[in-house]
N, C-alpha and C positions, 0 to 999 in steps of 0.2 A: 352166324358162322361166316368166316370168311371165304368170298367167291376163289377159286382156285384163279392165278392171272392169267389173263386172255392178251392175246395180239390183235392191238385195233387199229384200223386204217379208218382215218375223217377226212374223205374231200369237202374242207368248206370252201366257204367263201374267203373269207381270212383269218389269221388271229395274232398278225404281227402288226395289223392297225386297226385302230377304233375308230378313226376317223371321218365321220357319217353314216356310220351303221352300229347295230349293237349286235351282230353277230362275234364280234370278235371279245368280247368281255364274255360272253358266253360262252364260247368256248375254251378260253383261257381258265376259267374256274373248272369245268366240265374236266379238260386234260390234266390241270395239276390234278386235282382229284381222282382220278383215275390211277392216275404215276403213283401218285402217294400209296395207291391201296394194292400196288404191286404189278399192274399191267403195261404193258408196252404199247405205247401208243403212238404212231406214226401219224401226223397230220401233211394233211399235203395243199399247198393251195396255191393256185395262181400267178405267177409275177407279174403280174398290171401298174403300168405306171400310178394310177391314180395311190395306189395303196404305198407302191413304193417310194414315194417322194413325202407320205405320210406314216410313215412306220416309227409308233410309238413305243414297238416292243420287236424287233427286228428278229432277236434270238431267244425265242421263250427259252425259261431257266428250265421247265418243264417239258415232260417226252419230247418227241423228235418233229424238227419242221423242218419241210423241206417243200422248195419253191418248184413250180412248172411252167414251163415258159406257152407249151400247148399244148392239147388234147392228144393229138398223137405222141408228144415227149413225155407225157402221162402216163400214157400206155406202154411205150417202149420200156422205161425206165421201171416202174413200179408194177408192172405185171406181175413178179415174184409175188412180191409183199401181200398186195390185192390177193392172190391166188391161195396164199397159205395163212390169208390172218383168220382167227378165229368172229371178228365180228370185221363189217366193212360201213361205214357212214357216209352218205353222199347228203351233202347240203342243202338247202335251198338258196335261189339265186347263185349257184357254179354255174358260171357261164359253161358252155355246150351239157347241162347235165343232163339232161335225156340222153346225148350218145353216149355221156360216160357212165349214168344208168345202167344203160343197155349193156355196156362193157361190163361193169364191172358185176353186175347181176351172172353172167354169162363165165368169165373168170371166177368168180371168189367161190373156195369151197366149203365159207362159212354161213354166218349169219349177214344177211345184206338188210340194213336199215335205211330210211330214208327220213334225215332230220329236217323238219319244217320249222324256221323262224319265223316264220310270215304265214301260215293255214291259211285264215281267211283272206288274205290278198290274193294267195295260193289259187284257193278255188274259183275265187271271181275271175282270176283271169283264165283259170283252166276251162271252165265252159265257153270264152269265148275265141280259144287258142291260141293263146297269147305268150305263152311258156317256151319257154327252151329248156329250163331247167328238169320241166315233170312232166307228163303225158299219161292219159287216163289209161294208155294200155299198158305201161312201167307199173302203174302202183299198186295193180295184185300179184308180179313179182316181185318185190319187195317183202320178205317175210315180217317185217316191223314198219309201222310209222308213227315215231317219233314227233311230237304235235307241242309245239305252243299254246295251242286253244285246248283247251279240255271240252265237260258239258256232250251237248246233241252232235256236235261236231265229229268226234270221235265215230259216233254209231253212222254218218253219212259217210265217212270214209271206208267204215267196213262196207255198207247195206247198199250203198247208192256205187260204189270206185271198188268197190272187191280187195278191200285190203284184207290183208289174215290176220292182224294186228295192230291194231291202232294207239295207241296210249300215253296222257300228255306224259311232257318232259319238258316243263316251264322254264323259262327263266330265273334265274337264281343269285343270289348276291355272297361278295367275297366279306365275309366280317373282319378279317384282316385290313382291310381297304375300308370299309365304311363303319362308322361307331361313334358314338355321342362325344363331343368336345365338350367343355365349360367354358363355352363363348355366349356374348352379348347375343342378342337378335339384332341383326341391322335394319331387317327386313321383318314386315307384319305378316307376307305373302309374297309366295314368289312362284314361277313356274320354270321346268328348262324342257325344254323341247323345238324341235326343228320346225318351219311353220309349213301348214297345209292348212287346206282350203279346207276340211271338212273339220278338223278341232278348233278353225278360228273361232266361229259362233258361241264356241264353248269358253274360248279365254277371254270372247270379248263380255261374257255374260257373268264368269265367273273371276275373275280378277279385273278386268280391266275397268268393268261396269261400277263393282264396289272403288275401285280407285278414283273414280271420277267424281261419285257421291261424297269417298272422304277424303278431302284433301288434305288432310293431317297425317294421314298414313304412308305408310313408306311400300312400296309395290318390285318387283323387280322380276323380269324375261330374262331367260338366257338360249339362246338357240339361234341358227343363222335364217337366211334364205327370205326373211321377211320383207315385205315392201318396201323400196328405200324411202319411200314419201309417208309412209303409213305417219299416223296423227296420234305418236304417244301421249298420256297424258303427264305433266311435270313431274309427277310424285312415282314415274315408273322409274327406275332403272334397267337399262340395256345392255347386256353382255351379248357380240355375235357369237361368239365361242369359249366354250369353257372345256378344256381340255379333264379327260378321265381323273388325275390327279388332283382336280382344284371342285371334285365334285362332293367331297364332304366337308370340306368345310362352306361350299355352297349351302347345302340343306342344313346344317349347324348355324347357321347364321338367319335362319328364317324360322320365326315365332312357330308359322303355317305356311304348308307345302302344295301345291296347287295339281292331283292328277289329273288328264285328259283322254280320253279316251278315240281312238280312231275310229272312224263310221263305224268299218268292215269288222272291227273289231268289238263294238258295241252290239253288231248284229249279231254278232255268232254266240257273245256272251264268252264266259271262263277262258279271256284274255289277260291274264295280271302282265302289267310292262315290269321291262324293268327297273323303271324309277321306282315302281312304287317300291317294291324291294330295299333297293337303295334308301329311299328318303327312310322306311320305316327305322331300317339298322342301325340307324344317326337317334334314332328316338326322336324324330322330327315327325308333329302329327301332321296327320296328311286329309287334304279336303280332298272326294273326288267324285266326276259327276255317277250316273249311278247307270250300271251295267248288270246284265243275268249273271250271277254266278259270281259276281265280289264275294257274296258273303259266305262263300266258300276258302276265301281269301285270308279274310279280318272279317270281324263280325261288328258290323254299324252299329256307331254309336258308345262303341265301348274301345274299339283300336282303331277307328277308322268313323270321320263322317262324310256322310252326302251332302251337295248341293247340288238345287237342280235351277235355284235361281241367285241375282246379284244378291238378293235381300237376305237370301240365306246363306250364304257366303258370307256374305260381311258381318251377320248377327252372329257368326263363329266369330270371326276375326276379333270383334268389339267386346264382345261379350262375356266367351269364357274365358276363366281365369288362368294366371300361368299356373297355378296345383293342375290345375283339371287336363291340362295344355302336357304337361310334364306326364300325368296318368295315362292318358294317351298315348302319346307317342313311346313311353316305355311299355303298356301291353301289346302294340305293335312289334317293337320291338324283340319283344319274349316270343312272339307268336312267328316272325320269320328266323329265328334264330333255331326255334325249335323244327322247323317245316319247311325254308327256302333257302338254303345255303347250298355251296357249290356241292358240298359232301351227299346234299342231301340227294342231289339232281346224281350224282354217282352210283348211287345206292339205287335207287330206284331203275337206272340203265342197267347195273348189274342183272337186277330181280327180273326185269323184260330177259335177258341174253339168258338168264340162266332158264326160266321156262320153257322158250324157245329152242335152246340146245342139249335140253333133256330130253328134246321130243323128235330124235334122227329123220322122221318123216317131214316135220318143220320146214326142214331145211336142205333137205334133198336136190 
């Protein structure tokens, strides 16, 4: 049955550029999606240079953006809005969002959620007060939170932080934008990600390792920030950047798709990114190292395999055939198309808003 529409306000962080984060691809499927299924969504976010001189999508074609220059201009301007929407979204990473937490906690006479892209970074740094964004006394007023990590995760934010609600709400891919081509492989294995110190060990054990052993094979990075002296090996290829548009036919062009996982994120477990999303909806199989709660994901072995070393890496890459290669990445593919789409992250917000606002105590 269809949810009756609702008036949403989302302070994120952005979604007029993608450019070094993936909050903004997330919430561009999240808002068209919403739009589509008849609610009014007001997003609001920011104007920082950094985004502004990098604005891939300036004027979503979908619900309303609209720019803030500060937290007080925030408040001035959009108290109405805030005050009478029926749900209200505060981000992670808005810059001053504890005050505007507290604001708008304080204002809205609706539903007030709190969306986590980041949880386990989240909480690492909230024990050690490091936050501007969330503060452990904000997040038992918050009637929702909204979580990227799913799993044990969830229950520390209710039992240990006093949330009244906790419930993932993953990351999700556009099928419009990502879907199988009938292109060559250029590439045997590739990986795109940004580089950090704690997924290096991982690329260097799982791609870079089998690249060195074979040097027949064709390897390929894409992501910035990497050491300029770093000691690739001949058979890698190097992209610093690969802009959101040039990202399927990226993963279309590689036999096998390399996922990594971040410490923080490996700790907590039922972190899916969203490449893997991506890479699956290409029908691209994806190697990735192994984490709690994948197989909640894709099920090893059948849409998805593990590696946990170079040798087993590579005995994919050598090994299995392109039928088996092709079977794979198309029951990946069947499996996020049925469970990871932006529609499906919509639906699922809905079914949170509507519980929650059936219950006038809720949200009092």
């Amino acid at each position: 049955m269809r949810f009756q529409p609702m008036r949403i306000v989302i302070i994120g962080l952005t979604i007029t550029s993608s450019w070094g984060n993936g909050h903004a691809t997330t919430y561009r499927g999240l808002v068209r999606e919403l739009s589509a299924r008849g609610h009014r969504v007001l997003f609001l976010e920011r104007d920082v240079e950094w985004y502004a001189s990098n604005r891939d999508m300036p004027r979503p074609p979908f619900g309303t953006t609209e720019l803030y220059i500060s937290t007080e201009d925030l408040k001035q301007r959009f108290a109405e809005e805030v005050a009478n929407a029926d749900v209200v979204i505060v981000g992670s990473y808005v810059q001053d969002g504890v005050e505007i937490g507290r604001w708008a906690n304080t204002v809205a006479s609706g539903l007030t959620a709190f969306y986590d892209i980041d949880t386990p970074v989240t909480l690492a740094r909230l024990s050690q007060g490091e936050l501007d964004y969330l503060s452990e006394d904000l997040i038992p007023r918050y009637q929702l939170y909204l979580s990227f990590t799913g799993g044990p995760t969830l229950d520390i934010l209710e039992k240990k932080y006093g949330s009244p609600m906790a419930r993932p709400l993953y990351c999700s891919v556009d099928p419009q934008l990502y879907y199988r081509e009938p292109v060559d492989s250029k590439w045997d294995l590739g990986y795109m990600g940004t580089y950090s110190d704690d997924r290096q060990p991982a690329l260097e054990r799982l791609l870079l390792g089998p690249a060195r052993q074979w040097r027949e094979g064709c390897f390929v990075v894409a992501g910035p920030q990497y050491p300029k002296d770093y000691d690739w090996p001949d058979n890698v290829t190097r992209f610093t950047h690969l802009s959101p548009e040039k990202h399927r036919s990226f993963y279309n062009a590689q036999k096998f798709t390399l996922n990594i996982t971040r410490a923080a994120m490996v700790e907590a477990g039922y972190s899916p990114s969203v490449r893997l999303f991506e890479a699956a909806a290409c029908g691209t199989p994806i190697i990735s190292d192994p984490w709690a709660g994948l197989e909640t994901i894709f099920e090893p072995g059948q849409e998805i395999l593990i590696a946990r070393t170079s040798e087993e890496a590579l005995q994919f890459v050598r090994e299995i055939s392109e039928d088996e290669c092709r079977s794979i990445g198309e029951r990946a593919r069947q499996r996020v198309l049925s469970e990871h789409t932006a529609r499906h992250r919509a639906l699922e917000l809905e079914s949170y808003a509507r519980e929650l606002l059936s219950k006038p105590e809720a949200v009092a």
